[in-house]
C-alpha positions in Angstrom: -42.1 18.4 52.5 -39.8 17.1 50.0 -40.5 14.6 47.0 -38.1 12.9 44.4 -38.8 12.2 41.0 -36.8 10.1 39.2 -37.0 7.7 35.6 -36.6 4.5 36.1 -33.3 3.0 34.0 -33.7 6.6 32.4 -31.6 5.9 29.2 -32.5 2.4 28.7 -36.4 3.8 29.1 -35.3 6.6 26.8 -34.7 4.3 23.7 -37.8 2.9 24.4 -39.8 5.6 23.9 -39.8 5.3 20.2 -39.4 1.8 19.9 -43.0 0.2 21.9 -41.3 -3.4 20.5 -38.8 -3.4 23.6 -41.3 -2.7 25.9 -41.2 -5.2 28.5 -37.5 -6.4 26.8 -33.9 -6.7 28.0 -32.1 -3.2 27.0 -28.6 -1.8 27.7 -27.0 1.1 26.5 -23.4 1.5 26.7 -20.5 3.9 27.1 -18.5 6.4 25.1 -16.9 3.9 21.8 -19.4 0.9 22.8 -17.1 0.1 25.8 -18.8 -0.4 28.9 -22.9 -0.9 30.3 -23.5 2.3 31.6 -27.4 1.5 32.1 -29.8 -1.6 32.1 -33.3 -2.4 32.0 -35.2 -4.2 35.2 -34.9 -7.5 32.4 -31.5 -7.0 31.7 -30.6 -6.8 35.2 -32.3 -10.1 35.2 -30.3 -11.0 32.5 -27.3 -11.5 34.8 -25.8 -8.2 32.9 -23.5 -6.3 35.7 -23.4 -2.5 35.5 -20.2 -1.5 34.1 -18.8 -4.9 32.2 -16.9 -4.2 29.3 -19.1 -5.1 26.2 -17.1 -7.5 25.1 -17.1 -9.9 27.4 -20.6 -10.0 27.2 -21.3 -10.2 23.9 -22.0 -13.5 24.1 -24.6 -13.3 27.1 -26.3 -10.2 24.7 -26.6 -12.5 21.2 -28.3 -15.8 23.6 -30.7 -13.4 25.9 -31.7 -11.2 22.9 -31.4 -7.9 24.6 -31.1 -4.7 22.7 -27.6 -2.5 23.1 -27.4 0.2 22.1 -24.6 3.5 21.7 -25.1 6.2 24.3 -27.1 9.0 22.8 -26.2 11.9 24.4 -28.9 14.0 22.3 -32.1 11.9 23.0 -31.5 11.4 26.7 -31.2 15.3 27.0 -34.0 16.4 24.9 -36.3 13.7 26.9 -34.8 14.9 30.3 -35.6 18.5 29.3 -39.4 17.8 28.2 -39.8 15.5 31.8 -38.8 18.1 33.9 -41.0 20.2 32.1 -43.4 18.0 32.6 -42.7 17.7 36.5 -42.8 21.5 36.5 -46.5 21.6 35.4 -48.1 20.3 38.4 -44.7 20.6 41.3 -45.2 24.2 42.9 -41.2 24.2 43.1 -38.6 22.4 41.4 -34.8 21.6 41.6 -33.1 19.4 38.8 -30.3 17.0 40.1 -29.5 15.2 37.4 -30.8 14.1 33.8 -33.5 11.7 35.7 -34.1 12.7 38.9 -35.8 16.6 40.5 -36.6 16.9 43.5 -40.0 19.0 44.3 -41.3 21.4 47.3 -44.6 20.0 48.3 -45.1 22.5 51.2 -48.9 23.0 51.7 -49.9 20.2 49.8 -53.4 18.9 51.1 -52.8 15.1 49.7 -49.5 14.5 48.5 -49.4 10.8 47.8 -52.1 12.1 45.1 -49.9 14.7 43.2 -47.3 11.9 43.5 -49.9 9.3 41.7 -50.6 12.3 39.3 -46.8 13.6 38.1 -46.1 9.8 37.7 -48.8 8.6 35.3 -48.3 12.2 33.7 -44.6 11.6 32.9 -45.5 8.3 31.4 -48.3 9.3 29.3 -46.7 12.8 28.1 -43.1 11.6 27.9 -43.5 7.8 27.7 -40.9 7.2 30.6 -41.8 5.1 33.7 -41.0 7.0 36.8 -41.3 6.5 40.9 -42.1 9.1 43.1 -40.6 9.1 47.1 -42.3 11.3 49.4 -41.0 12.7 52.6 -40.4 15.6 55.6 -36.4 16.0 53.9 -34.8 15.5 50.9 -32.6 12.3 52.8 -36.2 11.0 53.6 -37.7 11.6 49.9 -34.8 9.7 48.0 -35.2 6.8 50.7 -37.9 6.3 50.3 -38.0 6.7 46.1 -35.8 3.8 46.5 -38.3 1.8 48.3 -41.0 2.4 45.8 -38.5 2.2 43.1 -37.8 -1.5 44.7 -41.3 -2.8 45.6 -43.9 -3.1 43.4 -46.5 -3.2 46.5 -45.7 0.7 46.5 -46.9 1.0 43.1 -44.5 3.7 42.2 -45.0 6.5 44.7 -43.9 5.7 48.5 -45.2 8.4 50.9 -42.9 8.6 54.0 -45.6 10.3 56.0 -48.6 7.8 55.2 -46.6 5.2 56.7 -46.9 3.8 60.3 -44.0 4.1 62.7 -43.8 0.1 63.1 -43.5 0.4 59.0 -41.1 3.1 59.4 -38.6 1.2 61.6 -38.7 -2.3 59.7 -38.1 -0.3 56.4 -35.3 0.6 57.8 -34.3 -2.0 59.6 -34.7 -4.0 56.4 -32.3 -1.5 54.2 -28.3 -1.8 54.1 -26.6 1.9 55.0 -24.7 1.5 51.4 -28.5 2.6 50.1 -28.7 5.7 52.0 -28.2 8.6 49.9 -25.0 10.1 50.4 -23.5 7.1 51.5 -20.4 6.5 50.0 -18.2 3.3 49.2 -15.6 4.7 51.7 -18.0 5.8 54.1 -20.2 2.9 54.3 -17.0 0.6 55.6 -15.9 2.5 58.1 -19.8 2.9 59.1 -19.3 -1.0 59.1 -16.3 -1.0 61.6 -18.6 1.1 64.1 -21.2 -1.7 63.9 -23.8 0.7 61.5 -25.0 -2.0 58.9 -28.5 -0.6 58.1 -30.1 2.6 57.6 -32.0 1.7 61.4 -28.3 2.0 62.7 -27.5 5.1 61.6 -31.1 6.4 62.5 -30.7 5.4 66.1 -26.9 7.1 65.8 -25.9 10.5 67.8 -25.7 13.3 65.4 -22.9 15.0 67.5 -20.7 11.5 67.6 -21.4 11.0 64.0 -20.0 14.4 63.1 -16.6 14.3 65.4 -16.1 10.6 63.3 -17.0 11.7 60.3 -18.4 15.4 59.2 -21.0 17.5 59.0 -22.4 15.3 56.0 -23.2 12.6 58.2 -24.3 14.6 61.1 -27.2 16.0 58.7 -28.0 12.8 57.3 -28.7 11.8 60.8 -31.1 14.7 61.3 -32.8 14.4 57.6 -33.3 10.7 59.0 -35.4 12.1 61.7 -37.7 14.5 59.6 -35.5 17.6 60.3 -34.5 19.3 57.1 -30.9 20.2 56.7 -31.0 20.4 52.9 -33.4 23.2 51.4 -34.3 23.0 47.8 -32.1 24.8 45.2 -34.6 26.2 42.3 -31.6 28.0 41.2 -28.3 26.2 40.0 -25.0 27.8 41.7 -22.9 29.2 39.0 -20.8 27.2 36.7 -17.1 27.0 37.3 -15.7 25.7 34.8 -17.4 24.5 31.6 -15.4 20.8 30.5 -15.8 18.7 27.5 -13.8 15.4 27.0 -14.0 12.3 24.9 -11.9 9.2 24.1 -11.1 8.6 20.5 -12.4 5.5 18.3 -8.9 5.2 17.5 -5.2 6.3 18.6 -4.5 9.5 16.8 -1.1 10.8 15.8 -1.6 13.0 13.5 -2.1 16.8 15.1 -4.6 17.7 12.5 -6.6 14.8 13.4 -6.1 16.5 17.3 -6.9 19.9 16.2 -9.9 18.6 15.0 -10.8 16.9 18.3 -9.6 20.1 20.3 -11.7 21.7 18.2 -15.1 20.2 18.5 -15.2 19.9 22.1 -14.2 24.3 22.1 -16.9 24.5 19.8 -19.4 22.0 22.4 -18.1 24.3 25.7 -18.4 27.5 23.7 -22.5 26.7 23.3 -22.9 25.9 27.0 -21.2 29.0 28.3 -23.9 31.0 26.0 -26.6 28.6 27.1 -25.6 30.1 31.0 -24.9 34.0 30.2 -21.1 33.1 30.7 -17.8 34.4 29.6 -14.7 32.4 29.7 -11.2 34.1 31.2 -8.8 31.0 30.6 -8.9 28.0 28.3 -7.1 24.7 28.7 -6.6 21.8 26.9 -5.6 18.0 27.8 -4.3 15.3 25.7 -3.4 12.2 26.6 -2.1 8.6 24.8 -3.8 5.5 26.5 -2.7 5.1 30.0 -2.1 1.0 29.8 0.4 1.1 27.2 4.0 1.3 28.2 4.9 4.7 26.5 2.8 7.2 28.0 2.1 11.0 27.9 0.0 13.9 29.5 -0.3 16.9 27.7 -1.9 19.8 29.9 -1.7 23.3 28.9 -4.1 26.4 29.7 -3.8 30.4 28.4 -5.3 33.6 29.4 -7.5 35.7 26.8 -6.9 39.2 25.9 -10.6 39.5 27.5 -13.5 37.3 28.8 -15.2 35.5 25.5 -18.0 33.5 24.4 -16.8 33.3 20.7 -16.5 29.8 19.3 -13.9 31.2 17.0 -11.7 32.7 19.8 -12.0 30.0 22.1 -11.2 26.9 19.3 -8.2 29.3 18.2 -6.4 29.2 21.6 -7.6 25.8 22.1 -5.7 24.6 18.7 -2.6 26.9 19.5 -2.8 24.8 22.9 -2.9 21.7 21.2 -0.1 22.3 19.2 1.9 23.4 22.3 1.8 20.1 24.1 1.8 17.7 21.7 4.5 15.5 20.7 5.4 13.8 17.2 5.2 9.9 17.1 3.1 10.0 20.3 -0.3 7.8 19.5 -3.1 9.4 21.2 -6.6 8.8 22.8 -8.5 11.2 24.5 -8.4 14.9 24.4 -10.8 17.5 26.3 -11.0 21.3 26.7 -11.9 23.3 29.7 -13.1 26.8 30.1 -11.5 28.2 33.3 -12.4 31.7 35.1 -15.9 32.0 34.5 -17.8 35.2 34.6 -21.5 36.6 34.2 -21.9 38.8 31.0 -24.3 40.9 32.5 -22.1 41.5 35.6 -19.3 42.0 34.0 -17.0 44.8 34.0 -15.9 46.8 30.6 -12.6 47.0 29.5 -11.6 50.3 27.8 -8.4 48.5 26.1 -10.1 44.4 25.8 -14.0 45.5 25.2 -14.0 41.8 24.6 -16.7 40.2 22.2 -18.5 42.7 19.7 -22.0 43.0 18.5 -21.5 41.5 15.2 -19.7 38.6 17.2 -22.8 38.3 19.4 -25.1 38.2 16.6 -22.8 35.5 14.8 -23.0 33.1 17.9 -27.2 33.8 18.4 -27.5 32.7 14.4 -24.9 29.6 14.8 -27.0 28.6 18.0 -30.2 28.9 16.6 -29.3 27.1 13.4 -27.8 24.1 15.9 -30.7 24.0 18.0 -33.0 24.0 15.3 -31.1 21.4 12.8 -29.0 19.1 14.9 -25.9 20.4 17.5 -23.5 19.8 14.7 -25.6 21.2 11.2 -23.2 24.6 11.4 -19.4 23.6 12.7 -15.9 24.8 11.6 -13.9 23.5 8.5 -10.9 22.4 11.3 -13.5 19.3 12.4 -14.1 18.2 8.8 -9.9 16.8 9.3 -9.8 12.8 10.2 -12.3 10.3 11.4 -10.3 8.6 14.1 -10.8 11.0 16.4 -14.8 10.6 16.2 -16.6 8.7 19.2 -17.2 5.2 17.9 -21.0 4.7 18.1 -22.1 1.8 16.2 -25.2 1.0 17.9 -26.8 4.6 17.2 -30.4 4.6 17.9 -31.8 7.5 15.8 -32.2 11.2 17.3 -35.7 11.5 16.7 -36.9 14.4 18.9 -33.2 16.8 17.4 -32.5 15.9 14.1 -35.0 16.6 11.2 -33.4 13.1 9.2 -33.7 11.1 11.8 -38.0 11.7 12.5 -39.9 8.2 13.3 -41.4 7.3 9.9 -44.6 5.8 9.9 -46.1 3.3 6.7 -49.4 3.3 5.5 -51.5 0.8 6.8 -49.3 0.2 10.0 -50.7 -0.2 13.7 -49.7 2.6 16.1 -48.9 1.5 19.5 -48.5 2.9 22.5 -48.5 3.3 26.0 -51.4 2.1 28.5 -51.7 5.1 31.0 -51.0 3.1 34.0 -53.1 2.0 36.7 -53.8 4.2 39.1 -52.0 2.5 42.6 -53.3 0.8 45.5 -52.1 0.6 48.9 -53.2 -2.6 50.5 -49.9 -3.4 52.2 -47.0 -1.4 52.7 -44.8 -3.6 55.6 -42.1 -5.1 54.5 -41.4 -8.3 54.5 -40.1 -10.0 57.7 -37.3 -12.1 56.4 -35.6 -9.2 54.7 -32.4 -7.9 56.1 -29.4 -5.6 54.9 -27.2 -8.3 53.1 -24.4 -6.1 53.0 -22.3 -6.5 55.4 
């Protein structure tokens, strides 16, 4: 037995956290340089605000509605993830992390499920502050459906066990559901499900595995089974290794300078560098892309990548043969806007074997990455950095709408006045289950 956990509009939830005067209130938070919504409140999906419009266009809609935007902050939305799976961890005999909201949990052997469902919710909320719905079922297919029906019906109250259901619920759930909402349903996919006459999840339930497979793949077959209660998918307590460790970013402003792009090369080798420690890794290769904005007429991709002498970890040999890299590919007069480094040919230091010519990285270089990492992870990711990022500003993310860091960064702590009210959360109450059938009239709109 499988269940999902996952935070409801996790960023947007995240910025709340702190701030107990949006509660209840219209929030978005948006891409890299303020372009785009990447992620909206329950309100300001009432709003009429679509996932993925450009800010600007609807700026307008923001300013009359009153809703909070916000800069994406990369640091919060980690540190919060971190502490909820934590969290999750506490009372789930097994856990696998997905993604920064969601983990799904082995509750093999548990007497009453629904009830360690009803308990990891309200803890999540009242440790972390973020709201969260819990999906319960005999696969992992089965666990995210139905997280999306208790996501989407507050009759649920948050956690929707599969098994607690009747069969007549069963069937007009998923009768009632369009196939696009099936995890592992793609765009692609779910239209040339349409052209075989599969428009709901019921369709594909009633589907031949076998058929499905010789039409499609393997992928599909399984979903078919996972449908069904059979388990294809086990849970993965253990991440498979990293292949490649990549770090990118679009600049505030078009850069033509190739100090200011040094700089930029820099910081993301410097970014990539901490996760490869963070994993036991060594790097083989490193390469580096940069690249002028792709809707202007005069275009250019830079893409270069070199071997090292031997497997590293350094920050100061990997941003060296980034910058070299840099300076390889790019051209004069050129104005770009994004560039990104990737670490290539990734290996385990414990597993790895010694070279009597390229011993690679030595103690005192060890010891100088451990300090630099636990100064960052102490003070803020950036509080130690090297002197080539100090060159230029226009290669810096543009993040107006910075909500403060306040679980990383010592400067940026929630302040508290005398003589102020402290609010908070109300745990929530604990859910009922008077009705769980859907309702008749709803069908799969998409079509």
């Amino acid at each position: 037995m499988f269940a999902l956990i996952d935070g409801n509009s996790f960023f947007a939830s995240c910025e709340r956290v702190f701030r107990p005067d949006l509660w209840r209130k219209p929030v978005i938070v948006l891409s890299n340089n303020d372009g785009c919504v990447i992620a909206r409140s329950e309100e300001a999906k009432k709003a009429g605000i679509p996932m993925g419009a450009p800010f600007f266009k609807i700026s307008g809609l923001v300013e009359r509605h009153g809703i909070a935007a916000f800069s994406c902050n990369y640091e919060l939305y980690a540190d919060l993830s971190a502490r909820m799976m934590a969290c999750v961890a506490s009372l789930a005999p097994a856990l696998e992390v997905y993604s920064i909201d969601e983990a799904f949990a082995d509750f093999s052997g548990i007497t009453d499920a629904s009830a360690l469902g009803v308990k990891i919710r309200h803890r999540v909320m009242r440790w972390i502050g973020i709201p969260a719905c819990v999906g319960i079922g005999a696969s992992k297919t089965l666990a995210k459906f139905s997280n999306h029906l208790a996501k989407r019906n507050p009759r649920f109250s948050g956690v929707c066990n599969w098994l607690d259901l009747t069969e007549t619920e069963r069937l007009q759930w998923m009768r009632s559901t369009s196939v696009f909402d099936l995890w592992g349903i793609g765009r692609k996919l779910g239209e040339k499900l349409l052209e075989q006459r599969i428009r709901t999840v019921f369709d594909l339930y009633g589907a031949d595995p076998a058929l499905m497979r010789r039409r499609h793949s393997v992928t599909v077959e399984r979903i078919v089974h996972e449908l069904h209660g059979i388990p294809c998918l086990e849970l993965e307590e253990i991440s498979p290794a990293q292949r490649q460790v990549l770090r990118s970013r679009s600049f505030a402003e078009e850069v033509s300078d190739i100090g200011e792009i040094k700089a930029a090369v820099s910081r993301h080798a410097h970014s990539a560098a901490a996760a490869l420690r963070r994993w036991n890794g060594l790097a083989s290769c490193v390469g580096v892309m940069i690249r002028t904005n792709r809707f202007k007429a005069e275009r250019h991709f830079g893409w270069d990548v070199t071997s090292l002498p031997a497997p590293s970890s350094d920050t100061l040999v990997l941003s060296a043969a980034a910058t070299r890299l840099a300076g390889r590919i790019f051209r004069p007069g050129m104005k770009y806007k994004k560039a990104g480094v990737v670490l290539l040919e990734l290996v385990d230091a414990n597993t790895r074997t010694g070279d009597l010519f390229n011993p690679g990285d030595s103690e005192r270089s060890r010891a100088l990455m451990q300090t630099i990492d636990s100064i960052n992870s102490r003070y803020g990711g950036e509080a130690v950095k090297s002197a080539a990022e100090l060159v230029g500003t226009k290669w810096h993310t543009r993040r107006e709408r910075l909500s403060p860091r306040y679980t990383t960064r010592w400067d940026e702590l929630r302040r508290v006045d005398a003589g102020t009210t402290n609010t908070g959360f109300k745990e929530p109450v604990s859910p009922r289950r008077p009705d769980f059938s859907p309702p008749r009239s709803e069908s799969a709109t998409r079509a």
